[in-house]
C-alpha positions in Angstrom: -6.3 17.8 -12.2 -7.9 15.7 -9.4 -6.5 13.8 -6.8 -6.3 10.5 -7.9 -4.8 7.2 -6.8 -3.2 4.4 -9.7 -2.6 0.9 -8.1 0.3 -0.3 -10.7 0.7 -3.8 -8.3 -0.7 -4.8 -5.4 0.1 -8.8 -3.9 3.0 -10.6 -2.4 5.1 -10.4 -5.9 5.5 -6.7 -5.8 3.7 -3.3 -4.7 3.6 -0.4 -5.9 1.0 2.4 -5.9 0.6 6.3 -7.0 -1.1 9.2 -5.4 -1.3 12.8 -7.5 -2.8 15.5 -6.8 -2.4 18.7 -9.2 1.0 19.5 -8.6 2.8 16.4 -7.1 3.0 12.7 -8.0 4.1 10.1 -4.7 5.5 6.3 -5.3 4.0 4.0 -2.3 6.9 1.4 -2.4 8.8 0.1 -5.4 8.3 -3.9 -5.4 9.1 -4.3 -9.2 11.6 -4.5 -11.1 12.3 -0.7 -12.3 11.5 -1.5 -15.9 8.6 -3.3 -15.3 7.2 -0.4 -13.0 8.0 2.7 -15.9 6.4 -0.1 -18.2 3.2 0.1 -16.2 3.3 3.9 -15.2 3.3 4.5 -19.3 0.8 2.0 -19.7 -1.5 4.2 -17.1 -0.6 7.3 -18.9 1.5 8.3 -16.3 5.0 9.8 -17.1 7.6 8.9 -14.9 9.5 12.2 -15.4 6.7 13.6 -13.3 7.2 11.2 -10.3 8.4 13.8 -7.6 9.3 11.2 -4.7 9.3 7.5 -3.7 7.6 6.8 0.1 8.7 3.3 1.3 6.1 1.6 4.3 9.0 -1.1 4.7 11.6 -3.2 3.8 10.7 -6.3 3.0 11.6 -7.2 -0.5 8.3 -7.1 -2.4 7.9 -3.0 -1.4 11.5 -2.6 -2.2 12.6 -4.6 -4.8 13.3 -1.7 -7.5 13.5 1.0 -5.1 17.4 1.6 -5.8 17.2 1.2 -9.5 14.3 3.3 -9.7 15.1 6.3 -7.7 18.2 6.8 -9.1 16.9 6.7 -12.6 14.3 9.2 -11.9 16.7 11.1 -9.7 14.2 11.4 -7.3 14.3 11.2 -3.6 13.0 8.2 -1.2 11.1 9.1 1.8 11.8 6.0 4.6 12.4 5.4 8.4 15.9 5.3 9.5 15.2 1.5 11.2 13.5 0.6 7.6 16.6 2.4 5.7 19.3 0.4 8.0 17.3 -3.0 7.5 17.0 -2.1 4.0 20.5 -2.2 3.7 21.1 -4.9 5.3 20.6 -7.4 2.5 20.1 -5.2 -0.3 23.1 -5.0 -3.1 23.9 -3.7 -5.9 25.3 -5.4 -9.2 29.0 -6.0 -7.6 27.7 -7.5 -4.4 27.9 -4.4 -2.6 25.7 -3.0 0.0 23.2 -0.3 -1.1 23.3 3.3 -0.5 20.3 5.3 -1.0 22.2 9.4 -1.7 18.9 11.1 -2.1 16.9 10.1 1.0 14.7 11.5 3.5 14.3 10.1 6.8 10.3 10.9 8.4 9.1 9.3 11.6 6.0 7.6 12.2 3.2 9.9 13.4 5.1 13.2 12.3 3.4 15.3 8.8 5.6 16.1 6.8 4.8 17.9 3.7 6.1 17.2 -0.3 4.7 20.0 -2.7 1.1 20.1 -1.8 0.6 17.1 -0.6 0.5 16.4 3.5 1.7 13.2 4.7 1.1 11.9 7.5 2.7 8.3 8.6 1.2 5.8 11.1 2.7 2.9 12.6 0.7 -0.4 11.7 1.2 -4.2 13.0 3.6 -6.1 11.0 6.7 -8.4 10.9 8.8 -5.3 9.8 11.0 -3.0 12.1 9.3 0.3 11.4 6.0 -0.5 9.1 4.1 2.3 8.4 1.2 3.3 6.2 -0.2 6.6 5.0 -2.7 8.9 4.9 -2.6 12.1 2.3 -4.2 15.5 2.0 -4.5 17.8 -0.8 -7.0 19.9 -2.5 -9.7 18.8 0.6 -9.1 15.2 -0.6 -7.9 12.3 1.9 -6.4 9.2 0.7 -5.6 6.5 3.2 -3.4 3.7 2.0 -2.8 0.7 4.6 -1.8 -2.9 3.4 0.4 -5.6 5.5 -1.0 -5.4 8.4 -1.7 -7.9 11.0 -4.6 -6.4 12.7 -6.3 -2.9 12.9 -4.8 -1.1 15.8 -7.1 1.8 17.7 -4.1 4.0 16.2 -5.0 2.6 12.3 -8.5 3.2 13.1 -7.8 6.8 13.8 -5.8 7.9 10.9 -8.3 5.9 8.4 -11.5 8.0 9.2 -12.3 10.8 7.0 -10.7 8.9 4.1 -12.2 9.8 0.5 -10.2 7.3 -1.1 -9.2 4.0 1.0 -6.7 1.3 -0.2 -6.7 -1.2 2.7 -5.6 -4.9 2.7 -8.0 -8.2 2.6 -5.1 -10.8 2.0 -6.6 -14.2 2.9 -9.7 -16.4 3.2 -8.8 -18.3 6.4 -10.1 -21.5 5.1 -8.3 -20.9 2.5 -5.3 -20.6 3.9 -5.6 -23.4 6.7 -6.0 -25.8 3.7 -3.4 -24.5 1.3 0.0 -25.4 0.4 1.6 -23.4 3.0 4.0 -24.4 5.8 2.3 -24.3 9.0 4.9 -21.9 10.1 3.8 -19.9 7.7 0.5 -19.5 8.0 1.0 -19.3 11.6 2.8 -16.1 10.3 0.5 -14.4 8.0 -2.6 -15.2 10.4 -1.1 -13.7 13.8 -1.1 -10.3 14.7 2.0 -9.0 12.7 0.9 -11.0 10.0 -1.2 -10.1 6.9 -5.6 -8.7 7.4 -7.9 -11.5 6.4 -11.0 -10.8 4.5 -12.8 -11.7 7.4 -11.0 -9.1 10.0 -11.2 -6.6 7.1 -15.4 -7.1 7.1 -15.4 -6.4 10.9 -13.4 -3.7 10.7 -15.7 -2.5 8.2 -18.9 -3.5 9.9 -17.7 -2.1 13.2 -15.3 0.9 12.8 -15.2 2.3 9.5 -16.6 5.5 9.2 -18.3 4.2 5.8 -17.6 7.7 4.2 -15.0 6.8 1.3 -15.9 6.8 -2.0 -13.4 4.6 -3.5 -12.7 1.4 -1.2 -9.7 -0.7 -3.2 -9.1 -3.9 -1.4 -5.4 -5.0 -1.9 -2.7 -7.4 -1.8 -4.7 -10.5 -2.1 -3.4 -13.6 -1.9 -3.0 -15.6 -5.0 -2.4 -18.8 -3.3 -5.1 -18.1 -0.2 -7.5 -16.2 -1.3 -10.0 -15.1 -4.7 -10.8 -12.1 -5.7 -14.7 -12.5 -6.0 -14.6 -14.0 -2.2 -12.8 -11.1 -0.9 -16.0 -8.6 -2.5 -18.3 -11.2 -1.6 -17.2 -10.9 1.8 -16.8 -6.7 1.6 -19.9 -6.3 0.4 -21.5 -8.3 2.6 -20.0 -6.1 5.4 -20.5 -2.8 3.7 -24.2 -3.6 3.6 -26.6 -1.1 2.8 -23.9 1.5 3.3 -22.4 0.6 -0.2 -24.1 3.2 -3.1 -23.3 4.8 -6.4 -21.8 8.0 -4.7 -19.8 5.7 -1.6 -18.0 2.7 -0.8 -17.9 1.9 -4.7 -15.6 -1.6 -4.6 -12.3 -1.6 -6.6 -9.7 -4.7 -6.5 -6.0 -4.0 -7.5 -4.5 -6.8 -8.8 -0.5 -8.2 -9.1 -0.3 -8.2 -12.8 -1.9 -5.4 -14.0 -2.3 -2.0 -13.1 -6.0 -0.8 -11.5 -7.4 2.0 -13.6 -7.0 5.6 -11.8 -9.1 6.3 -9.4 -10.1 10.1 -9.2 -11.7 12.2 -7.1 
């Protein structure tokens, strides 16, 4: 088997995404409800028996939202910081009312590999209204997967851990015009356009017209905005930036969606 990548949700109603390689299969976040995300790993052909961890970038409630439920039902561990673990719990419960306690954890810290079956990971901090967000980057079998969403802005230390990626799943939340005449409080869009608030399509293009390294294969552009935001203008606007670096063999265009899963990607 290939390394491959499985977007089961992507948007600000839950997250959730899967990287395999031949021997291991990795949970990014758990935003769904834990029936809802074994619906959509069967409906990918994935079986959840073989899930081997869960990796959590942060706390807030739409990467988090089955994590509990989940793990413990897989019996599978959850990979987190110890500030995301302890903000976790601060308004997570169970049934009862009771605060949450994850028993199979693992605590990494940002910028330190860390290995689970063979699959490196390696976690990089990334500019968000969280206490310790992080994304990821993974190795196996000569492959590199990057996935990076909820992020403010693209730091030099982002830029670093994204080059060399095969497979890239990176955030283009927002059109700004979009957003400056929607629905939104202005406290809120204040929020999700400053610099520990959510990547526009616009800062995603000059990221990619700038400092990509234009070498993935597979770029998946992810949790887009429902309310500030359409999917063909987030392309429109990648495409445009990708340029004449976009072919059949790289920089092939993928859009994960919030309710449905995105086909496998494989490499």
């Amino acid at each position: 088997m290939a390394v491959s990548v499985t977007v089961l949700a992507s948007g600000s109603k839950g997250n959730c995404t899967v990287v395999s390689s031949s021997g291991t299969r990795l949970l990014v976040d758990a935003g769904l409800s834990c029936r809802e995300l074994l619906r959509r790993m069967v409906l990918c052909g994935l079986d959840p028996d073989g899930i081997n961890a869960i990796l959590v970038t942060h706390e807030h409630t739409d990467h988090v939202a089955g994590l509990r439920v989940l793990a413990r039902r897989l019996k599978i561990p959850v990979y987190i910081t110890a500030p995301t673990y302890h903000a976790y719990r601060q308004f997570a419960r169970d049934s009862a009312g009771q605060r949450i306690e994850l028993s199979r954890r693992e605590h990494f810290c940002s910028g330190s590999e860390f290995q689970i079956g063979d699959i490196a990971v390696t976690p990089f901090t990334i500019s968000h209204d969280a206490v310790d967000p992080v994304g990821f980057a993974f190795r196996s079998e000569g492959v590199k997967v990057g996935v990076c969403t909820d992020l403010g802005y693209i730091t030099p230390n982002v830029r670093h851990h994204l080059r060399g990626c095969h497979i890239l799943m990176i955030e283009s939340n927002h059109d700004l015009e979009q957003l400056r005449g929607g629905p939104y409080p202005w406290s809120v869009k204040q929020r999700v356009m400053s610099r520990v608030g959510h990547l526009s399509n616009d800062a995603l293009a000059d990221f990619l017209t700038s400092d990509y390294d234009g070498g993935a294969e597979f770029l998946i552009l992810a949790h887009l905005s429902e309310q500030n935001n359409h999917p063909e203008i987030a392309r429109a606007t990648a495409e445009r930036a990708l340029g004449a670096q976009r072919s059949l063999l790289r920089n092939r265009l993928m859009l994960a969606a919030q309710h449905e899963p995105l086909p496998a990607v494989q490499l």
